[in-house]
N, C-alpha and C positions, 0 to 999 in steps of 0.2 A: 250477404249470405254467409259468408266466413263468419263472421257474429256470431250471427244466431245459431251457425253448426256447431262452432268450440261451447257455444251456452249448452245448446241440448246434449251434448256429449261432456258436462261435467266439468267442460276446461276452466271456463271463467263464468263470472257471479256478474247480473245486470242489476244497477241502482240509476235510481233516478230521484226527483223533486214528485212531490207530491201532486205534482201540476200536469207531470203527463200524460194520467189516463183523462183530464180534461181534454189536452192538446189531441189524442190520438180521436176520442169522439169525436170532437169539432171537425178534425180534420175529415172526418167518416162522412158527418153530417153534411158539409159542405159538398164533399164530391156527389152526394147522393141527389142536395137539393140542384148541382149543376150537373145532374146525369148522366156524370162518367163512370158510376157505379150503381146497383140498384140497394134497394133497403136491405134483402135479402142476405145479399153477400155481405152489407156491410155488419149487419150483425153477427155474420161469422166470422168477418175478422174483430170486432171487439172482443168476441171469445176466445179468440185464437191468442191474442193482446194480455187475454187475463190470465189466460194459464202460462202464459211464461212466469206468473208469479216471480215481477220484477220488486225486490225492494223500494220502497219509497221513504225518502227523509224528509224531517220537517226541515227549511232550512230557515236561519236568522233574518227578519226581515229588515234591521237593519246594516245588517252584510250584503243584502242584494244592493239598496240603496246604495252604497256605499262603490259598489263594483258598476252600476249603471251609469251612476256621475262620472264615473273615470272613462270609461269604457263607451258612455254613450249608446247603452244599448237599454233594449225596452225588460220590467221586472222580469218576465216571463224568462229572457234568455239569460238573463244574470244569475238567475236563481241557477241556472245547468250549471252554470260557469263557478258560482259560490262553491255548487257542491263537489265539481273537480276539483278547486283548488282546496278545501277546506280538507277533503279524503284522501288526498294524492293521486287520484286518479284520471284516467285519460278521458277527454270528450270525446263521444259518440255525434258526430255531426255532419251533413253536409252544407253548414252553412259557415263558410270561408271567413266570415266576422269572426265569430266565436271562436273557432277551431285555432286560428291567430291570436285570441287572446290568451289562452293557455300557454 
């Protein structure tokens, strides 16, 4: 919540991999098809997702390669990882793999 407050108030800039508004559908799609959320709502949060009007970069695909051999982690989370380190900037994550590898 502190995030997204400082974003809507101007404090800081969100980027991401060009892979996340995949990840955020999927992740939509899934709860809807396991009925913890209904279609409804989930389409209001994809819209609510787009207009943050999150940056997205292409990143090097063989940089991810390169970070998931080491690191042992699947494209998907490498590519976050590529793009922290490659911008200098900090992971947005709750997933304690990642956030460790930074």
């Amino acid at each position: 919540d502190t995030i997204f407050s400082q974003y809507r108030a101007g404090l800081i800039k969100l980027v991401s991999t060009t892979l996340l508004p995949y990840e955020v559908i999927n992740s939509l799609y899934v709860a809807v098809k396991r009925k913890r959320i209904n279609r409804k709502y989930a389409l209001g949060r994809i819209k609510e997702f787009l207009d943050y009007e999150i940056e997205l970069y292409q990143i090097d695909p063989k940089g991810i390669f390169k970070i998931s051999y080491k690191y042992d982690l699947t494209a998907y989370d490498a590519s976050y990882i590529y793009l922290a380190k490659s911008e200098n900037l900090p992971l947005l994550s709750l997933d304690e793999k990642l956030t460790s590898v930074i």
